[in-house]
TORVOVEX-719148 format. One record per residue (C-alpha): residue in one letter; x, y, z. Coordinates in Angstrom, 1 decimal. Layout:
BEGIN
[A, [X, Y, Z]];
...
END
This chain:
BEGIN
[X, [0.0, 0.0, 0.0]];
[X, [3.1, 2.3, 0.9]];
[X, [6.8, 2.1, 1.5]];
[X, [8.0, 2.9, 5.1]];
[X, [10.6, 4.9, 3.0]];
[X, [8.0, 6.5, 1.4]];
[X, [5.7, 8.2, 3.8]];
[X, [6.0, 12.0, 3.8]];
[X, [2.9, 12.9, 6.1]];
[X, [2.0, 12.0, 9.5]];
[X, [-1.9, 12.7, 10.0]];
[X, [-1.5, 12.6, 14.2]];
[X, [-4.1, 12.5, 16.7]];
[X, [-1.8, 13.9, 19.8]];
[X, [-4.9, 14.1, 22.0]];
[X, [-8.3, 12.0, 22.4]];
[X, [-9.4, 15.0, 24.8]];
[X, [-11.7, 17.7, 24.1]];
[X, [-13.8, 20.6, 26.0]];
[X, [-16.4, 20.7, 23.2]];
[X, [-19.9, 18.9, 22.5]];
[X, [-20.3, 19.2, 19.0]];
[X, [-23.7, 17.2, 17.5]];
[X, [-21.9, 15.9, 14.7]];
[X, [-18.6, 14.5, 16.0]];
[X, [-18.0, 10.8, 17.3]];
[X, [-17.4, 11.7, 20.6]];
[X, [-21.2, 12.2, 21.4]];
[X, [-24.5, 10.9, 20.6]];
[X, [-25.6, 14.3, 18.8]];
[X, [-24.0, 16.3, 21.1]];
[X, [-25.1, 14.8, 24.5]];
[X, [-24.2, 11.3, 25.9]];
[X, [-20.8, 10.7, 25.4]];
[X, [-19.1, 8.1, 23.0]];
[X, [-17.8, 5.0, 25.4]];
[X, [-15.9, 3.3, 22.8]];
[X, [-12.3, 5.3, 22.4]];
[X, [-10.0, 6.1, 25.6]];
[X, [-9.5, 9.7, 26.6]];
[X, [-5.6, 9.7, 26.0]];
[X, [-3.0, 11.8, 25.0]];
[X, [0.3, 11.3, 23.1]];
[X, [3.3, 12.3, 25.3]];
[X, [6.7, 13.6, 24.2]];
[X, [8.0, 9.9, 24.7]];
[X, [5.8, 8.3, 23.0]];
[X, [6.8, 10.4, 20.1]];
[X, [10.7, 9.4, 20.8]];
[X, [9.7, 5.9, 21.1]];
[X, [7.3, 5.5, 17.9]];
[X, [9.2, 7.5, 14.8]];
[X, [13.3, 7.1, 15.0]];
[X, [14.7, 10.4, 14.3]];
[X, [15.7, 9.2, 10.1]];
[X, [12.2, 8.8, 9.4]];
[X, [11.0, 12.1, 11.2]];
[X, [13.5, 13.5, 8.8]];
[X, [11.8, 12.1, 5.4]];
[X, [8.6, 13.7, 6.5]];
[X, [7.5, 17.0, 4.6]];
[X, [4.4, 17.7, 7.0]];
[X, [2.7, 16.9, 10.3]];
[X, [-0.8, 17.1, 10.2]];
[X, [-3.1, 18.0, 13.9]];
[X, [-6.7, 17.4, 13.2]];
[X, [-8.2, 14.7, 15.1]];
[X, [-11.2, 12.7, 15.1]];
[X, [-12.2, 12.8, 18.8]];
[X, [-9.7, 15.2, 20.2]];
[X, [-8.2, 18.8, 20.3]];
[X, [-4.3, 19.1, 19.7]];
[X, [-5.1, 22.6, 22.3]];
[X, [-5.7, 20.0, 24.8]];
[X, [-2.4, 18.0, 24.8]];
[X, [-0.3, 19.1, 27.9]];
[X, [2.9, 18.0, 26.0]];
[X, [2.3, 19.8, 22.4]];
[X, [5.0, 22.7, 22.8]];
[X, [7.4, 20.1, 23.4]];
[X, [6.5, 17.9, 21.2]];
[X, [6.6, 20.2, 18.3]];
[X, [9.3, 22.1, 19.5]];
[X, [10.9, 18.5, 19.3]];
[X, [9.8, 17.6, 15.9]];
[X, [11.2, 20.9, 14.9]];
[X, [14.3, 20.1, 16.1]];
[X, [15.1, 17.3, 14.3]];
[X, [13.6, 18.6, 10.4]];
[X, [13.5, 22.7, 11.4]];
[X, [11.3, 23.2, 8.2]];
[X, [8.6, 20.6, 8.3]];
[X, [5.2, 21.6, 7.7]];
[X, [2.5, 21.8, 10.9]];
[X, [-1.2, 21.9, 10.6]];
[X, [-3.4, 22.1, 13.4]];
[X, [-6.9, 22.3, 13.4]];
[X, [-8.6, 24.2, 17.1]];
[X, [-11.9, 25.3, 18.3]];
[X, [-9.7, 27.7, 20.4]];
[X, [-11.7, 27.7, 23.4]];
[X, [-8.7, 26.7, 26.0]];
[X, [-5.2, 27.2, 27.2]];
[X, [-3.1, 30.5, 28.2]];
[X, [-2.4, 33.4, 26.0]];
[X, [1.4, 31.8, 26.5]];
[X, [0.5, 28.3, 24.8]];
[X, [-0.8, 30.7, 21.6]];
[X, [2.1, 32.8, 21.4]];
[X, [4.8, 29.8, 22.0]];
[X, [2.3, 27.8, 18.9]];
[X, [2.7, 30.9, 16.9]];
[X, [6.3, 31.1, 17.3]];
[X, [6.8, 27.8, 16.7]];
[X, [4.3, 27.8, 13.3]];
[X, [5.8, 31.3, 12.0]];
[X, [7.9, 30.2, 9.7]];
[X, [6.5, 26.0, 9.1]];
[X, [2.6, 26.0, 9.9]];
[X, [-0.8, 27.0, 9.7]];
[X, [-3.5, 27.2, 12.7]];
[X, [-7.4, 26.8, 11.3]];
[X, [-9.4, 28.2, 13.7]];
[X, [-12.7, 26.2, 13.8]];
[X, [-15.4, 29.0, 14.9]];
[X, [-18.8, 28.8, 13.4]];
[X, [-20.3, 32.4, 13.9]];
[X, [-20.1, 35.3, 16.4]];
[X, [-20.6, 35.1, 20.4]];
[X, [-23.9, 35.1, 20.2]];
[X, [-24.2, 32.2, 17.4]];
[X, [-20.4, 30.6, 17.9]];
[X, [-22.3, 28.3, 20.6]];
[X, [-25.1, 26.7, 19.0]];
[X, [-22.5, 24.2, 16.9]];
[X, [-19.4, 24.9, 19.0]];
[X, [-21.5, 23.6, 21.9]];
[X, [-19.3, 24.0, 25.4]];
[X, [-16.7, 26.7, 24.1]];
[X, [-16.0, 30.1, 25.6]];
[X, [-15.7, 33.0, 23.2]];
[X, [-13.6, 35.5, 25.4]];
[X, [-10.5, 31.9, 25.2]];
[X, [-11.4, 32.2, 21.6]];
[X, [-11.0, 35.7, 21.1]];
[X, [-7.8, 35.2, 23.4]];
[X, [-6.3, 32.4, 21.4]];
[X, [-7.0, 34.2, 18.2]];
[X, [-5.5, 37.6, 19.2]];
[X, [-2.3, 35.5, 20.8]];
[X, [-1.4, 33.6, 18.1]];
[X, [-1.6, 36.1, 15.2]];
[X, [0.5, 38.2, 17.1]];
[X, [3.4, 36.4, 16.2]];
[X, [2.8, 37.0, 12.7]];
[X, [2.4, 32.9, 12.0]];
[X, [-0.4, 31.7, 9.5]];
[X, [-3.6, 31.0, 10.3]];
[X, [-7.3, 30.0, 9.0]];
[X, [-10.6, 31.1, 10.3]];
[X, [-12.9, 28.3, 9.1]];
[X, [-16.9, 29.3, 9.0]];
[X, [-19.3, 26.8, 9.0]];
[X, [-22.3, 27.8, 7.7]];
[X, [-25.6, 27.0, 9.1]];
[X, [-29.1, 28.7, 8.5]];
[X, [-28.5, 30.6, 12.4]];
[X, [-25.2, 32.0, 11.4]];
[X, [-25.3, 32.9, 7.6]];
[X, [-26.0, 36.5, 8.2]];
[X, [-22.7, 37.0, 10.4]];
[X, [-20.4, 35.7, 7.6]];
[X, [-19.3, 39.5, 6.8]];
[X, [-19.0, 40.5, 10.2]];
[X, [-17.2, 37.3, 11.0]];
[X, [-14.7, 37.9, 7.9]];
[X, [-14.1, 41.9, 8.9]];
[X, [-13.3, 40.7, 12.3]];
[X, [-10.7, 38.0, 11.2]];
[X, [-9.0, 40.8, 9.5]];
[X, [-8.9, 43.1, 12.4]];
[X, [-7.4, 40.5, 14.3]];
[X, [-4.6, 39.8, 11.5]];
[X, [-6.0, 35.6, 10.7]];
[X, [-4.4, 35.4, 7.2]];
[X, [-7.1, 33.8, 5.2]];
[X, [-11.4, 33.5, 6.1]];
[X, [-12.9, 30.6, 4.5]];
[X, [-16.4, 29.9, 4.9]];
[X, [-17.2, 26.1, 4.9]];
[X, [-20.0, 23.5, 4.1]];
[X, [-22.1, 21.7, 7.3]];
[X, [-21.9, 17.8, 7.3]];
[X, [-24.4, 15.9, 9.0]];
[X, [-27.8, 17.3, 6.6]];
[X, [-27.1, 14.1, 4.6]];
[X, [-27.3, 10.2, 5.3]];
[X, [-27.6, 7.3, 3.9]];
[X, [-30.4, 4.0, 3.8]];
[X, [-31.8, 1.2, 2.3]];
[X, [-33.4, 3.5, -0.1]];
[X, [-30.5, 5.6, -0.8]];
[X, [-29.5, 9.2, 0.1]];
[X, [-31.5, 10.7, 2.3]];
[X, [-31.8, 14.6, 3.4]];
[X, [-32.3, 15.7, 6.8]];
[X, [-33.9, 18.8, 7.4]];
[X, [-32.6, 19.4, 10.6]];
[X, [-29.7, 18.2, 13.1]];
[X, [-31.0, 17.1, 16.4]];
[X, [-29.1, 18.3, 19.6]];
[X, [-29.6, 16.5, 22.8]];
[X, [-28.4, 17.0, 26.5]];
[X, [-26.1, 15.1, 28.6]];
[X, [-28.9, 12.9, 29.9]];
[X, [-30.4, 12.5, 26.2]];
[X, [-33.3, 15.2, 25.9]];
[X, [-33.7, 17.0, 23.0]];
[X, [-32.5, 20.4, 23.3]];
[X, [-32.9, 22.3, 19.7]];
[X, [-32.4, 21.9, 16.2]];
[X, [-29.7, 23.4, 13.6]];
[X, [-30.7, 24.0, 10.4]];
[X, [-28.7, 24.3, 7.1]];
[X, [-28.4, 27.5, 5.5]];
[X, [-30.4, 29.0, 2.9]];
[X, [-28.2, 30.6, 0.6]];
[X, [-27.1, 27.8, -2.1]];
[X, [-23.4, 29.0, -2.4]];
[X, [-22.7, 27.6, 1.5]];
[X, [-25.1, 24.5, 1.3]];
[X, [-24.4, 21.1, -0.3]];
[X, [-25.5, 19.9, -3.6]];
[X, [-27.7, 17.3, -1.7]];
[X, [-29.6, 19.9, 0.1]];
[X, [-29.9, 22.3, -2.0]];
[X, [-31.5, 20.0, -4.8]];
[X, [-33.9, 18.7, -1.5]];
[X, [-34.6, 22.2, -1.0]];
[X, [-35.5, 22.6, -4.4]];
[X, [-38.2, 19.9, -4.2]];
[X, [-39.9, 19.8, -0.5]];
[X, [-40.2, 22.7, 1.2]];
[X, [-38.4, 22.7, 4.2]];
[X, [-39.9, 23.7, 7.8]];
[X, [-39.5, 27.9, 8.3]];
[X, [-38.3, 29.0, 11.6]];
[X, [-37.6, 32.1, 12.9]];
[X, [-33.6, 32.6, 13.6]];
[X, [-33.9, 33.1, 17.3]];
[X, [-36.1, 29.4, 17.8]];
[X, [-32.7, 27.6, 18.8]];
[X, [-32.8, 30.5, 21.3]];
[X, [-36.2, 29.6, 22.4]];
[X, [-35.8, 25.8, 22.1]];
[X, [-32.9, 25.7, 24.3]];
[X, [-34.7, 27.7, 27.0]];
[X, [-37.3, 25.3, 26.9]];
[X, [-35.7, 22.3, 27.2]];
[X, [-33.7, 23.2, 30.8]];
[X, [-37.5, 22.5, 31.9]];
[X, [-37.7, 19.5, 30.1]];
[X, [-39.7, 16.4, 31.3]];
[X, [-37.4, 13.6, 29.5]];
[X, [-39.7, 12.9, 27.2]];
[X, [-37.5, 13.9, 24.5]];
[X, [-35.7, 10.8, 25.1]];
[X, [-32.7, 10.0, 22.5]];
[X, [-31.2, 6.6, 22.1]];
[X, [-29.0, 5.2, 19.4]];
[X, [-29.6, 1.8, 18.5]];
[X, [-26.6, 0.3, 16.8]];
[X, [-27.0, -2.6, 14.7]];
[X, [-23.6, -4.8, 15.1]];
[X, [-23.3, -6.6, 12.0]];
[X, [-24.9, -7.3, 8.5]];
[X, [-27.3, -10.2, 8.7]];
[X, [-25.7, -12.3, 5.9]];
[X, [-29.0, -14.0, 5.4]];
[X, [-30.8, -11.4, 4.5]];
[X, [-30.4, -9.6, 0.8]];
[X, [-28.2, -6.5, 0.5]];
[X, [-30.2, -3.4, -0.2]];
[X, [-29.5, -1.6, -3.5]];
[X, [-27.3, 1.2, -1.4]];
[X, [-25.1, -1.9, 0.0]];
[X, [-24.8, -3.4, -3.5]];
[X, [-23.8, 0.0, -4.6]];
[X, [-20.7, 0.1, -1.6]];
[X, [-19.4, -3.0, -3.0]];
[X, [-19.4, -2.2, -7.0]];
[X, [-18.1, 1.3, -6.9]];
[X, [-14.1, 1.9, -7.2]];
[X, [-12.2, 2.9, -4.6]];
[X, [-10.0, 5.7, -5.2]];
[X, [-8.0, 5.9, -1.3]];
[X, [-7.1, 9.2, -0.7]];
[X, [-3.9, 8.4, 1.4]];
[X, [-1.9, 6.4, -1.1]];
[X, [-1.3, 9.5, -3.3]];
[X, [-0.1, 12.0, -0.6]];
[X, [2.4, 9.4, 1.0]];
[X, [0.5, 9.9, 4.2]];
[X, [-0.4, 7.8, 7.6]];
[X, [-3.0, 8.3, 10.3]];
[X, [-1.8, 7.9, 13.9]];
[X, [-4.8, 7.2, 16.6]];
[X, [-4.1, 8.8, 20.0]];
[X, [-3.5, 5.5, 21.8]];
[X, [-1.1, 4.7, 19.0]];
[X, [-2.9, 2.8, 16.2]];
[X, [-1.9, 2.7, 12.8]];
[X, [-4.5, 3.7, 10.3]];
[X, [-4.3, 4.3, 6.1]];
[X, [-6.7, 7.5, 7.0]];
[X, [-8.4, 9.8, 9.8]];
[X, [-11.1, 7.6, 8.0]];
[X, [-10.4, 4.4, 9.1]];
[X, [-9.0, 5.7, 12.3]];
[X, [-12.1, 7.6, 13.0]];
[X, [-14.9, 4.7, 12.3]];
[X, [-12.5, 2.3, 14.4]];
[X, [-12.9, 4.0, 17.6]];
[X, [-17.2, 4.6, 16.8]];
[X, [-20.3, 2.3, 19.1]];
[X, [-21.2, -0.7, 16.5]];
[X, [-22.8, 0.0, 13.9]];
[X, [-22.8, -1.5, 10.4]];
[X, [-19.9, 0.2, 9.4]];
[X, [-17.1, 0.5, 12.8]];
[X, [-18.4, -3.5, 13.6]];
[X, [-17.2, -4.6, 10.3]];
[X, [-14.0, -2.3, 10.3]];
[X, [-13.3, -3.9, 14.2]];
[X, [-13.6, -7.3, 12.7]];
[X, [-12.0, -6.5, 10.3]];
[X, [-8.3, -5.4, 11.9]];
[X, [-9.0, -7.8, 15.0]];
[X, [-8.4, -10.8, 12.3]];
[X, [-5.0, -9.4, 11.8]];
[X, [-4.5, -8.3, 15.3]];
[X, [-5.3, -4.8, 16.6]];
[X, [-1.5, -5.2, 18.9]];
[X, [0.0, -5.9, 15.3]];
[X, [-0.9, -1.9, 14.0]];
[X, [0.1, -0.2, 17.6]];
[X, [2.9, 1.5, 18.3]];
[X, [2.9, 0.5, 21.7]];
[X, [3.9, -3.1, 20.7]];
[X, [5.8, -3.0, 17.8]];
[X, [8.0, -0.5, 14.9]];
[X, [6.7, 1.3, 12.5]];
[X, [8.5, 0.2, 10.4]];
[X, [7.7, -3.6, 11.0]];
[X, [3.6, -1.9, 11.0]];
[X, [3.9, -0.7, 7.6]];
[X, [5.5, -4.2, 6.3]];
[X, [3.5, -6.3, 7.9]];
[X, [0.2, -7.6, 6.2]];
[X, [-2.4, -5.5, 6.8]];
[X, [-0.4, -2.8, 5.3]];
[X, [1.1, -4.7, 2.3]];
[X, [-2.0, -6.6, 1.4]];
[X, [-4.7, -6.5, 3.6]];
[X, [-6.5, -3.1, 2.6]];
[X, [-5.8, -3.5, -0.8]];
[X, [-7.4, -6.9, -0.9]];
[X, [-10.3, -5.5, 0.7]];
[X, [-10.3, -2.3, -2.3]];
[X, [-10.6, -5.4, -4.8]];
[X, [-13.6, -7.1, -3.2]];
[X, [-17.0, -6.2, -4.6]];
[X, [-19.2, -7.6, -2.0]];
[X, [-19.3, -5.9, 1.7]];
[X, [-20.2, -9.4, 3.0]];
[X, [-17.2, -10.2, 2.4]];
[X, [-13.4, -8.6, 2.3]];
[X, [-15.2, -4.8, 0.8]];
[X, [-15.3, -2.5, 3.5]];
[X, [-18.3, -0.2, 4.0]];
[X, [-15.5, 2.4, 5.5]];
[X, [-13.5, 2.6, 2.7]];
[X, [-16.8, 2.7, -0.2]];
[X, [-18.5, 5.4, 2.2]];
[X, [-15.5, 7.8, 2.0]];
[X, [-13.1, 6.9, -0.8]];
[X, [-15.8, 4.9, -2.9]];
[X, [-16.4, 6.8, -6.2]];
[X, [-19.7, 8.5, -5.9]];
[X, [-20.7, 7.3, -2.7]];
[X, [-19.8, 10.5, -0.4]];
[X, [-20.9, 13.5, -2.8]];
[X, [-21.9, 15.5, 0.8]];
[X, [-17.8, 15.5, 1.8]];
[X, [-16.3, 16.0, -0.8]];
[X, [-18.6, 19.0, -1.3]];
[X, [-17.3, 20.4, 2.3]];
[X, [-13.8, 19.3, 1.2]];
[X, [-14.3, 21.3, -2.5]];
[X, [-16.1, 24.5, -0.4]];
[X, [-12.7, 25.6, 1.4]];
[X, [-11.0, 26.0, -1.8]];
[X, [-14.3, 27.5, -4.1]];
[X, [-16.8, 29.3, -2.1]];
[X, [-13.3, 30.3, 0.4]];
[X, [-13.7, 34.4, 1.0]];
[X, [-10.2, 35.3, 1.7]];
[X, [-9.4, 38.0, 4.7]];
[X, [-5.8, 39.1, 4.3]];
[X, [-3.6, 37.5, 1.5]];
[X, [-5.2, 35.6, -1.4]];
[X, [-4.8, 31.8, -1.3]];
END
């Protein structure tokens, strides 16, 4: 799949911790109960010493700090660790994706000076104070402000990215005449996942995303935006068919109000279904997931994903759906890398080096591209994201950051 000697990006999780509550991120059930199946961890600066020998750090052109269920912020050991990292190839490449909402101004201005000359910072803040909250669920907007202010002070790169939803469309000026007053180099407003899903019958359009409390009661609902330029093609073609439900703009306002009174009957459970039934047919949708080609977006960039507990992955993909409750897709992915050993992809029990040689890596997810039935050796993972027509909705957010980008500062 790809030569140890080959791999020029690390896609690293340092942290499985974050302060935030988003609805559609793995680490909650729509922003409430939280997500039992990963470990809150974080990567320490020996870990780092202990996993990537100092010759391979040095073929590496980047270092990417997204995260699946985690904030890089929230890492006690990521000055050192980058500062380390830095040490050993002074020009490589950082990324780091934030909601912002945490640490000292310090941290900020020691992330700035370490990013001013190698990195980029993309803030992820979805409106103003008054609307920041209603997706950024548990964030603080005076740290955000703070971390913002801090970091661009230093003069390092950095990326405001907007999602847009129908409660925050209107501030999308504002937002981008503040990011220049407070020097972020580029403004980039950005397409909501989570309006889309998928069935037995196909693609399906939501017309809202449900948020729920700690203790599973509804809270309010988030709806897409509707100007066309910020809204996928999905939903804008729904759009175009069935009217969707008008609200006024304050009603997540109101909503929320009412449901600190709630009586539980708003109840919200998740029943996950463990495993196909391979008795039963496969829907049209399934069939579809095992014909399509799969065009893997990590061969071609040379790149890894790292989980925070150490596992290696092909993508933040994989990595991502491994660490989900069962469901048809993360029970068949478990399976999956269980028959080969999950101890056999960590760091914590064997090389890298011996990782990317062994099977799984050499033959195991390419057998599983060839496949063409998701019964067998296709997985649903990689023919939901990589699978050629199967994931319009993402690659639409992907494609939104680069066309529909309004650029505060220099042009991209």
């Amino acid at each position: 799949m790809i030569d140890y000697k080959e791999i020029l990006s690390l896609d690293l999780e340092t942290s499985s911790l974050c302060n935030a509550k988003c609805p559609v991120c793995n680490r909650r059930e729509s922003g409430g109960k939280k997500n039992k199946s990963f470990t809150e961890t974080y990567v320490t600066l020996q870990n780092i010493k202990d996993w990537f020998p100092i010759d391979f750090i040095k073929q590496l052109h980047n270092i990417s700090m997204c995260g699946n269920y985690g904030d890089s912020m929230t890492n006690p050991e990521l000055i050192p660790i980058l500062r380390y990292f830095k040490s050993i190839k002074p020009h490589i490449q950082f990324h780091m994706n934030t909601n912002a909402s945490g640490r000292n101004p310090q941290f900020w201005q020691d992330l700035g000076e370490i990013f001013k000359d190698c990195g980029t910072v993309v803030f992820s803040v979805d409106g103003l104070e008054d609307t920041n909250w209603i997706y950024r669920r548990g964030t603080s907007w005076e740290k955000i402000m703070s971390a913002m202010t801090n970091y661009t002070s230093t003069g390092a790169e950095s990326r405001w990215e907007y999602l847009v939803f129908r409660h925050n469309q209107h501030q999308v000026e504002e937002a981008k005449q503040l990011a220049n007053d407070i020097g972020i180099t580029h403004f980039l407003t950005k397409k909501a996942l989570g309006f889309v899903g998928n069935d037995e019958k196909g693609t399906e359009v939501h017309d809202t995303i449900n948020v729920f409390g700690n203790n599973a009661e509804f809270q309010y609902s988030i709806s897409p935006p509707t100007e066309v330029k910020y809204t996928n093609k999905e939903v804008a073609e729904h759009r175009s068919k069935n009217a969707f439900i008008k609200t006024d703009q304050d009603d997540v306002y109101t909503q929320f109000e009412k449901s600190k009174n709630s009586d539980g009957i708003f109840k919200h459970k998740i029943e996950y279904v463990k495993a196909i039934d391979p008795t039963r047919p496969l829907t049209n949708y399934e069939k579809r997931l095992g014909e399509c080609d799969i065009d893997c977006q990590a061969i071609p960039p040379k790149r890894i994903f790292i989980s925070s507990e150490g596992l290696i992955f092909p993508c933040c993909y994989t990595g991502g759906k491994y660490y989900e409750p069962d469901n048809e897709d993360s029970a068949q992915l478990k399976t999956f890398i269980n028959e080969y050993g999950k101890e056999n992809i960590s760091l914590k029990h064997n090389t890298l080096e011996n990782i990317i040689d062994g099977e799984l890596f050499t033959t195991g997810w390419l057998e599983s591209f060839e496949d063409r039935d998701v019964r067998n050796k296709r997985l649903r993972v990689c023919s939901l994201f990589c699978g050629k027509g199967m994931n319009d909705e993402i690659m639409g957010t992907l494609d939104s950051i680069k066309v529909y980008g309004n650029v505060a500062g220099k042009k991209e």
